[in-house]
PyMOL CGO cylinders between C-alpha atoms (Angstrom):
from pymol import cmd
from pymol.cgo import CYLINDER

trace = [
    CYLINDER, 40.94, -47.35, -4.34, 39.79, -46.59, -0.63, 0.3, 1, 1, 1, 1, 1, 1,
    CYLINDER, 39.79, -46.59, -0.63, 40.49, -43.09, -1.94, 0.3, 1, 1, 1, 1, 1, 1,
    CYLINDER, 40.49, -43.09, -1.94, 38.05, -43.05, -4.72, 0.3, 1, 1, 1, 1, 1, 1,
    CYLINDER, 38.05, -43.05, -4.72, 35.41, -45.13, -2.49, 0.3, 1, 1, 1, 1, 1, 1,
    CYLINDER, 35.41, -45.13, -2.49, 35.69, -42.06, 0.18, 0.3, 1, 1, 1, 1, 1, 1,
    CYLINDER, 35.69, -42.06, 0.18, 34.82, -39.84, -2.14, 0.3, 1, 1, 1, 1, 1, 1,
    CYLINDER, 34.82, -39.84, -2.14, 31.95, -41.74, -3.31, 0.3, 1, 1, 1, 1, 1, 1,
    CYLINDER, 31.95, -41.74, -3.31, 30.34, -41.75, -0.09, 0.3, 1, 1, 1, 1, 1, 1,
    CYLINDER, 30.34, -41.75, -0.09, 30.87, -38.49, 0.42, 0.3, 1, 1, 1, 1, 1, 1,
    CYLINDER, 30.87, -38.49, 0.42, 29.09, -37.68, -2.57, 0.3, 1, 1, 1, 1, 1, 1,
    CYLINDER, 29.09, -37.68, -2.57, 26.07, -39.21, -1.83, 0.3, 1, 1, 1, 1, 1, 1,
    CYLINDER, 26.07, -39.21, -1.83, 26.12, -38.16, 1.80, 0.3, 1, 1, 1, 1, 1, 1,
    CYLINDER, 26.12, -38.16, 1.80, 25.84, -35.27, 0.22, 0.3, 1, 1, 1, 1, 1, 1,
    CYLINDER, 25.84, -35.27, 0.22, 23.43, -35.75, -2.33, 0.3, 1, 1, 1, 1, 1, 1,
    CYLINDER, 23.43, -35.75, -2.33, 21.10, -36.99, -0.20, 0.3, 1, 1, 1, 1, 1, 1,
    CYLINDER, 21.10, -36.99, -0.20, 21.82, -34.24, 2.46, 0.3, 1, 1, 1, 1, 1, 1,
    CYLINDER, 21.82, -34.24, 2.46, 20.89, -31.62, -0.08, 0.3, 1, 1, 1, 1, 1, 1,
    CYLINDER, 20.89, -31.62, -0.08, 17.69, -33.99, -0.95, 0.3, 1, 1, 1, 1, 1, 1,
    CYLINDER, 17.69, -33.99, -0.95, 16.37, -33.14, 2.40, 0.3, 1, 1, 1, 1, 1, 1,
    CYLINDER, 16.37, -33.14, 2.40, 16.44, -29.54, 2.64, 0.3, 1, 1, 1, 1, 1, 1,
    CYLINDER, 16.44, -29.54, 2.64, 13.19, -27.63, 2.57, 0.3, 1, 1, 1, 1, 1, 1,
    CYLINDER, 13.19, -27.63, 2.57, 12.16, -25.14, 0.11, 0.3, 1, 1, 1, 1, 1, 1,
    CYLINDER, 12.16, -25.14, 0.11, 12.21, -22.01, 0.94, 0.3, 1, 1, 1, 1, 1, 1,
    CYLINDER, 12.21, -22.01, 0.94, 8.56, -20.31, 0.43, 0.3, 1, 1, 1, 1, 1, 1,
    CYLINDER, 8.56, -20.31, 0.43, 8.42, -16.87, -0.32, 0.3, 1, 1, 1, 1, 1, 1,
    CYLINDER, 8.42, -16.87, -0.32, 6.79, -14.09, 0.86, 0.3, 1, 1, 1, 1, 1, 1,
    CYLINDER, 6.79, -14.09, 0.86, 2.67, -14.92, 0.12, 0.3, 1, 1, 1, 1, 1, 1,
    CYLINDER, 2.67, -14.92, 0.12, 1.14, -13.09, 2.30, 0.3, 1, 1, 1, 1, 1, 1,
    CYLINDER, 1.14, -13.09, 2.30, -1.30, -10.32, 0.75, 0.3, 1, 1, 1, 1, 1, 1,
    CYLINDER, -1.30, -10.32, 0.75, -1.45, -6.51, 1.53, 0.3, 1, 1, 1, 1, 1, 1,
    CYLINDER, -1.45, -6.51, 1.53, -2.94, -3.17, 0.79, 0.3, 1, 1, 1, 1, 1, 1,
    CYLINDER, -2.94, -3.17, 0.79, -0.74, -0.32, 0.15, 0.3, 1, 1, 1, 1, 1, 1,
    CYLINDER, -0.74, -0.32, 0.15, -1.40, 3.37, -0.86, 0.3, 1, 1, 1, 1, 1, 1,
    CYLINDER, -1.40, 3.37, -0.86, 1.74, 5.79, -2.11, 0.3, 1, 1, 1, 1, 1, 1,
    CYLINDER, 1.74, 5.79, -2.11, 2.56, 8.31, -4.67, 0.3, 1, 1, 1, 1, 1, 1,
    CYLINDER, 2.56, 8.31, -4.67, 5.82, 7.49, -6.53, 0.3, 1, 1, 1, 1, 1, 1,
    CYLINDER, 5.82, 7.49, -6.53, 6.64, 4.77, -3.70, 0.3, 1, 1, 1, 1, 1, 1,
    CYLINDER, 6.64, 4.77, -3.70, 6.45, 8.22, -1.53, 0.3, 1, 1, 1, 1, 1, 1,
    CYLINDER, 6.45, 8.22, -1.53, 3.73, 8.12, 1.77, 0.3, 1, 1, 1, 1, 1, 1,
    CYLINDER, 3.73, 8.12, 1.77, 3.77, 12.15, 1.57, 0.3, 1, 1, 1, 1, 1, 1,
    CYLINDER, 3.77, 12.15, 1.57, 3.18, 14.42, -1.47, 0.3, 1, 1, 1, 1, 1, 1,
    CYLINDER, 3.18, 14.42, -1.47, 3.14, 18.03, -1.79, 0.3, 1, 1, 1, 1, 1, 1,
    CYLINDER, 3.14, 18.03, -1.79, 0.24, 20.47, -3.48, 0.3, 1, 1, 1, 1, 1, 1,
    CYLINDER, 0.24, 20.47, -3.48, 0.52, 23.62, -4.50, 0.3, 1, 1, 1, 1, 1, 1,
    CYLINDER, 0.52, 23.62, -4.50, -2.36, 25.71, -2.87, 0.3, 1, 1, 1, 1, 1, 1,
    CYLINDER, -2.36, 25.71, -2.87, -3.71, 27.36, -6.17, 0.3, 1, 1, 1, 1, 1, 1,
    CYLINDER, -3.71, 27.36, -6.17, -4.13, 23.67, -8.06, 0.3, 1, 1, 1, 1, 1, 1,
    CYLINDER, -4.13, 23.67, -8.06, -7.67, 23.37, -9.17, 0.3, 1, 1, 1, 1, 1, 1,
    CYLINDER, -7.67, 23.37, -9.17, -8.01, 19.56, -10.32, 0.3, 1, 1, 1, 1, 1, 1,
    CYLINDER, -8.01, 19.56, -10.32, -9.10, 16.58, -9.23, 0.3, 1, 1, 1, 1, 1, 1,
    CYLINDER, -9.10, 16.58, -9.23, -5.93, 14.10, -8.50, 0.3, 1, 1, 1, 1, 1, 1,
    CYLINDER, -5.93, 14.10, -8.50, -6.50, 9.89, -8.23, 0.3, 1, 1, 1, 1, 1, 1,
    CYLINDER, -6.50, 9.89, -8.23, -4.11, 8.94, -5.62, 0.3, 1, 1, 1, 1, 1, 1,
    CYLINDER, -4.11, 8.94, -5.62, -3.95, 4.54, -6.44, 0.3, 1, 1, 1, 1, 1, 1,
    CYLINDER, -3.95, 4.54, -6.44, -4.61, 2.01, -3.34, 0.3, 1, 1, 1, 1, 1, 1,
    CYLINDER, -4.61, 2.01, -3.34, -2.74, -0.96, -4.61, 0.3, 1, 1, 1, 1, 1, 1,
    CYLINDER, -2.74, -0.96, -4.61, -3.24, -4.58, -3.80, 0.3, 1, 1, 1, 1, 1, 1,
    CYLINDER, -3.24, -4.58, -3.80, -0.28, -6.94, -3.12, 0.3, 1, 1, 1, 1, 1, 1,
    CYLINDER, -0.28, -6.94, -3.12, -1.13, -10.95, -3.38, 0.3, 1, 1, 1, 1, 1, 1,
    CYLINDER, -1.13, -10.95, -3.38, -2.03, -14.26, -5.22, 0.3, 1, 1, 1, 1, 1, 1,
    CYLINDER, -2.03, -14.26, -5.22, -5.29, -13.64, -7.75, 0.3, 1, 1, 1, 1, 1, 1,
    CYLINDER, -5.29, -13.64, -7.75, -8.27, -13.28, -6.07, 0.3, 1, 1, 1, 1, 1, 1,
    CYLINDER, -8.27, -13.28, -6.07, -11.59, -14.42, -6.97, 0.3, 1, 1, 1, 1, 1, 1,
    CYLINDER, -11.59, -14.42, -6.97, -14.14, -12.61, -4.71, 0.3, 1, 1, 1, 1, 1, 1,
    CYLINDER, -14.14, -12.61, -4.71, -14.41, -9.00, -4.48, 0.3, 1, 1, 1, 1, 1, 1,
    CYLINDER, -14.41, -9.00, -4.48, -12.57, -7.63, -1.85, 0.3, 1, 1, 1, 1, 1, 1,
    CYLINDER, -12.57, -7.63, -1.85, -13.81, -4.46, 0.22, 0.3, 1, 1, 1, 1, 1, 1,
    CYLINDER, -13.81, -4.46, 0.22, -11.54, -1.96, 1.67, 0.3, 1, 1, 1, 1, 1, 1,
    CYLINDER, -11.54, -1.96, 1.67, -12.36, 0.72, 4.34, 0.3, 1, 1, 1, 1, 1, 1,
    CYLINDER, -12.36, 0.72, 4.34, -10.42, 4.13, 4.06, 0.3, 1, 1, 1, 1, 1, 1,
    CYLINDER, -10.42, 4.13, 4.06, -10.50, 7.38, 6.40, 0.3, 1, 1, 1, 1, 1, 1,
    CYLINDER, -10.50, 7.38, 6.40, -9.38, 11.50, 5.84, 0.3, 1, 1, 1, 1, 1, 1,
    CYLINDER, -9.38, 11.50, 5.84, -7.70, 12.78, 8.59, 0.3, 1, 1, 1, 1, 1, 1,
    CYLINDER, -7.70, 12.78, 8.59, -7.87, 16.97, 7.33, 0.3, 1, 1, 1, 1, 1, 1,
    CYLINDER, -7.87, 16.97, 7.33, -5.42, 19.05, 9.15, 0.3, 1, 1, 1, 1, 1, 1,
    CYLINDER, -5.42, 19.05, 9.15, -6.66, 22.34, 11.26, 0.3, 1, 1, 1, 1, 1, 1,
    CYLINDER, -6.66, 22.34, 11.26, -5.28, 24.09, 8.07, 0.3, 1, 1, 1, 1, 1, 1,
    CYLINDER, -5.28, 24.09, 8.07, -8.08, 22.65, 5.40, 0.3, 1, 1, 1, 1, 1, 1,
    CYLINDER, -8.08, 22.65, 5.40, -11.31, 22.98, 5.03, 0.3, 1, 1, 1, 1, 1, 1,
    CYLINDER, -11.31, 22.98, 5.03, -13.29, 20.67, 2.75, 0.3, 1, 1, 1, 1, 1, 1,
    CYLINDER, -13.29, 20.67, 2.75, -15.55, 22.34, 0.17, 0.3, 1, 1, 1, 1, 1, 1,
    CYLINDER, -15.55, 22.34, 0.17, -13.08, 25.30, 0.27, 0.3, 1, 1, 1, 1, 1, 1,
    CYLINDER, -13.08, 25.30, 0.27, -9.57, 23.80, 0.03, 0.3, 1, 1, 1, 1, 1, 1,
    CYLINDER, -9.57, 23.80, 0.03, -10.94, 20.67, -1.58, 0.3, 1, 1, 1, 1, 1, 1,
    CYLINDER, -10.94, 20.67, -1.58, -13.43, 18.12, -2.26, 0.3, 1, 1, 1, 1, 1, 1,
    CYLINDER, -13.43, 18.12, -2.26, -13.95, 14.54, -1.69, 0.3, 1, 1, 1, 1, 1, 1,
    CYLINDER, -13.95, 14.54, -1.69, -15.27, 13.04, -5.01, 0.3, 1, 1, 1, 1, 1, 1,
    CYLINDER, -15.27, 13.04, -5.01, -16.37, 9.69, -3.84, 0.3, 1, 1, 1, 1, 1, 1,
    CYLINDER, -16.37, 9.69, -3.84, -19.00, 10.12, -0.91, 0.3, 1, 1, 1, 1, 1, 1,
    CYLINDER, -19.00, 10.12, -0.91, -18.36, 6.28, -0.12, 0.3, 1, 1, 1, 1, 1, 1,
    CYLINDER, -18.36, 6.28, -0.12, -14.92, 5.90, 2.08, 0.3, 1, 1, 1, 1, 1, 1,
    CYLINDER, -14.92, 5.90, 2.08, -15.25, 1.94, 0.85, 0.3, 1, 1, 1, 1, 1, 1,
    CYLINDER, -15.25, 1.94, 0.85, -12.83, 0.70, -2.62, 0.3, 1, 1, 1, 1, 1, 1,
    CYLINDER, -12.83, 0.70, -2.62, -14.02, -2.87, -3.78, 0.3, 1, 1, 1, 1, 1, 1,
    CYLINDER, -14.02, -2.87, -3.78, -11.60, -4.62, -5.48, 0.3, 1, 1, 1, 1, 1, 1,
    CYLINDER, -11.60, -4.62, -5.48, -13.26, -7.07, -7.82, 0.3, 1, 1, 1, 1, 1, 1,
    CYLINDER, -13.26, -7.07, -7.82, -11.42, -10.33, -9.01, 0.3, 1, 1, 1, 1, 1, 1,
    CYLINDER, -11.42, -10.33, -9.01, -8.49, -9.51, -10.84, 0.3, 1, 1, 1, 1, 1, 1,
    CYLINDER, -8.49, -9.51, -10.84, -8.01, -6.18, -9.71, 0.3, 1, 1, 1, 1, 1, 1,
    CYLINDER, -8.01, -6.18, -9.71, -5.20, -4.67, -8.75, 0.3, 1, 1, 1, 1, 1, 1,
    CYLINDER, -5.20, -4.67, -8.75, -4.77, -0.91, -8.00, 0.3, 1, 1, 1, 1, 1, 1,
    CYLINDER, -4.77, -0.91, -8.00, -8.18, 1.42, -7.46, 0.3, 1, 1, 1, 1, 1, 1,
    CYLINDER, -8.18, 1.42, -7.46, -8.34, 5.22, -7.35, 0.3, 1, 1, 1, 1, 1, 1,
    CYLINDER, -8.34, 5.22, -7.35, -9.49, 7.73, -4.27, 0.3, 1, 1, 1, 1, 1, 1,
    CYLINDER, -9.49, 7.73, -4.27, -10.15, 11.30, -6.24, 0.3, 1, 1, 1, 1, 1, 1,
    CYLINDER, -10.15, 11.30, -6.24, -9.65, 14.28, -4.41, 0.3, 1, 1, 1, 1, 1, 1,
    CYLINDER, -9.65, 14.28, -4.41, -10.63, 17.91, -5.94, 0.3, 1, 1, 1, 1, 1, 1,
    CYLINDER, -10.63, 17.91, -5.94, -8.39, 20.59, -5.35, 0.3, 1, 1, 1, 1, 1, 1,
    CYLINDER, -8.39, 20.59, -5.35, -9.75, 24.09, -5.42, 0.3, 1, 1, 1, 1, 1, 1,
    CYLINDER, -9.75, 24.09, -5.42, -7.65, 27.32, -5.14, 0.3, 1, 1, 1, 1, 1, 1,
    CYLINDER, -7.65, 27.32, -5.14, -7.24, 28.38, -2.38, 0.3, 1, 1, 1, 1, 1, 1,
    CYLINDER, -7.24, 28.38, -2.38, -4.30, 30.75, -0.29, 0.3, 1, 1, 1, 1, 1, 1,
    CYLINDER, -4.30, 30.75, -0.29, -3.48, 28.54, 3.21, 0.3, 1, 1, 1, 1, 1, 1,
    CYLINDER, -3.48, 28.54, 3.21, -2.21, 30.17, 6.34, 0.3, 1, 1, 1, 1, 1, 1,
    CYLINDER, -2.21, 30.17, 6.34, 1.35, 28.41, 6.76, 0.3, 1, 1, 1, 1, 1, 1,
    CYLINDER, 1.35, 28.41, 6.76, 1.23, 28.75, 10.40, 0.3, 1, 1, 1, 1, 1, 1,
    CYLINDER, 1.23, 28.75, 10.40, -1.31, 25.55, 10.20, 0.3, 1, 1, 1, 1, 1, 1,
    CYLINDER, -1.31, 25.55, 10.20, -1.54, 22.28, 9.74, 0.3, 1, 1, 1, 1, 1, 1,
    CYLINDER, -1.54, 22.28, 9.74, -2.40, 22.05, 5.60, 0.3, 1, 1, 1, 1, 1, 1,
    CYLINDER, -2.40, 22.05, 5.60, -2.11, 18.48, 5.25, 0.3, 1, 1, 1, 1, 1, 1,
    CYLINDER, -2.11, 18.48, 5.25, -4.93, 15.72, 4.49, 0.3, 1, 1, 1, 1, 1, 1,
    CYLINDER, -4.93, 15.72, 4.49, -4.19, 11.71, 5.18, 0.3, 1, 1, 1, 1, 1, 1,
    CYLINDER, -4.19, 11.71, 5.18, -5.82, 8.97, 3.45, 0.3, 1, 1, 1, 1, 1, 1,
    CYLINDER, -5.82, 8.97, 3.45, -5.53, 6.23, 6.26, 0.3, 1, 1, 1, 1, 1, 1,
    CYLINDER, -5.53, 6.23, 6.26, -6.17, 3.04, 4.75, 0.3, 1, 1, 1, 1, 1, 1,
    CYLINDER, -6.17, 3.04, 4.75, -8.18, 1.53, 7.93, 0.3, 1, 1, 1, 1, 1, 1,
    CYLINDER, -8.18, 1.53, 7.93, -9.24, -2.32, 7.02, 0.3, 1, 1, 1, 1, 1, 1,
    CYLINDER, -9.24, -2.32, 7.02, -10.61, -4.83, 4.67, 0.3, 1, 1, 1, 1, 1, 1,
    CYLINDER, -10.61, -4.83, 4.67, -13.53, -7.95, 4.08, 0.3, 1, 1, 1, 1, 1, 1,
    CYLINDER, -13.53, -7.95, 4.08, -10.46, -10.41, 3.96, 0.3, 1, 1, 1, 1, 1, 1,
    CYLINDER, -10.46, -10.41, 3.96, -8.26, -9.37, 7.21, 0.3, 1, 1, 1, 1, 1, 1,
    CYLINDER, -8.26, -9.37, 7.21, -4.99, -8.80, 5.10, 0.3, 1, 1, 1, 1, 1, 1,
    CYLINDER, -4.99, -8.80, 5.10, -2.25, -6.80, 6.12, 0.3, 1, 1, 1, 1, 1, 1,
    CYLINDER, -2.25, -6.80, 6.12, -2.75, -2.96, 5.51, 0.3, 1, 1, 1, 1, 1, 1,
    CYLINDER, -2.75, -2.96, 5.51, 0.59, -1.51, 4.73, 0.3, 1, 1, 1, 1, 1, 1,
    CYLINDER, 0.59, -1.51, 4.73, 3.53, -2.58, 3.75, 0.3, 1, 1, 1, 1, 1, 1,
    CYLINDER, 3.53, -2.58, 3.75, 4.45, -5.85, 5.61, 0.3, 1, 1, 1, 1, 1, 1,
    CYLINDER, 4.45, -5.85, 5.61, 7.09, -5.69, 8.65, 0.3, 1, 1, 1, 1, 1, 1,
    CYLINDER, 7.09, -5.69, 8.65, 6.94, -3.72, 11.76, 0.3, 1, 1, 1, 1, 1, 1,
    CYLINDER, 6.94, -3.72, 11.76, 6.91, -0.44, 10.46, 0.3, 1, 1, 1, 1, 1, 1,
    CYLINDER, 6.91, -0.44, 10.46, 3.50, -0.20, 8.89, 0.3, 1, 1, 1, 1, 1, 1,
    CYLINDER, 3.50, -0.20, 8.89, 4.66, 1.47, 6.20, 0.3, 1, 1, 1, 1, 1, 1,
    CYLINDER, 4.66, 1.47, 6.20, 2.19, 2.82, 3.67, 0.3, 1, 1, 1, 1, 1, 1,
    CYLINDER, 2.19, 2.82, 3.67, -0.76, 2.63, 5.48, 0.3, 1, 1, 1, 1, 1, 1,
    CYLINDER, -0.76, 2.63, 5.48, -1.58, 6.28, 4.62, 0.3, 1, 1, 1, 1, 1, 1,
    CYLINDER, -1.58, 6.28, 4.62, -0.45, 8.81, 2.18, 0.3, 1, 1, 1, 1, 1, 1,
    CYLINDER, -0.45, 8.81, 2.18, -0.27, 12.59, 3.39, 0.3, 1, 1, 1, 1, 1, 1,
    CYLINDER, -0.27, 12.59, 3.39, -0.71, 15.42, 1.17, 0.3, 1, 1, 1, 1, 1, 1,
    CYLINDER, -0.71, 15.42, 1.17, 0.71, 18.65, 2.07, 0.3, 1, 1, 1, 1, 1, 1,
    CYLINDER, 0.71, 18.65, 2.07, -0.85, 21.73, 0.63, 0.3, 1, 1, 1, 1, 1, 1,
    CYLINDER, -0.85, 21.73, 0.63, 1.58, 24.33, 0.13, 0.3, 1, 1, 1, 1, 1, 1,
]
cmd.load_cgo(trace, "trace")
């Protein structure tokens, strides 16, 4: 008998125990991100003549007010805009309106040999936003904050 009542109490020592705990809340806070392929650098070949959308994605609860983001190139001594490429958009500004998710940044390539000895790459540097959320990936590293192309 004292058996079974030791066992009782334990029980609901423990229930109640368990009761208490807090809920873990998950990660919820939001974040910009730009990558190819979950890749921050991509390769292109020198004689491509297209325009490419490389996607700046958005990371969070559903918003419900358009969001702006601010975005920079950083061109390498190797390129030269207008004859390696072309920016598309004049405006370095995405706004993500309610609901959205993932916007493009269009880059024209043009053909065009490079000299290998330089630096052929172009960065799109995501730089900041209307809201103050993270840019990047969250954590320390700031990963996928930009996305590097490599012309090659």
């Amino acid at each position: 008998m004292k058996f079974i009542k030791s066992w009782c109490l334990l029980f609901v020592v423990l229930l109640t125990a368990a009761c208490n705990k807090d809920a873990s809340t998950p990660y919820d806070n939001p974040f910009f991100y730009i990558n190819v392929s979950n890749n921050s650098t991509v390769r292109v070949a020198s004689d491509r003549n297209e325009t490419v959308e490389y996607k700046v994605f958005f990371s969070g609860k559903r918003q419900f007010e358009t969001i702006t983001l601010d975005y920079e190139f950083v061109v390498g001594a190797g390129l030269k805009e207008g004859v390696d490429f072309e920016f598309v958009s004049p405006k370095r500004q995405l706004e993500f309106l309610p609901g959205i998710v993932e916007m493009p940044i269009a880059i024209r390539w043009i053909s065009h040999p490079i000299d290998a000895a330089k630096d052929n790459t172009l960065a799109i540097k995501l730089v900041r936003n209307s809201k103050n959320y993270t840019i990047g990936l969250p954590g320390p590293d700031g990963l996928q904050t930009k996305l590097t192309i490599v012309k090659f």
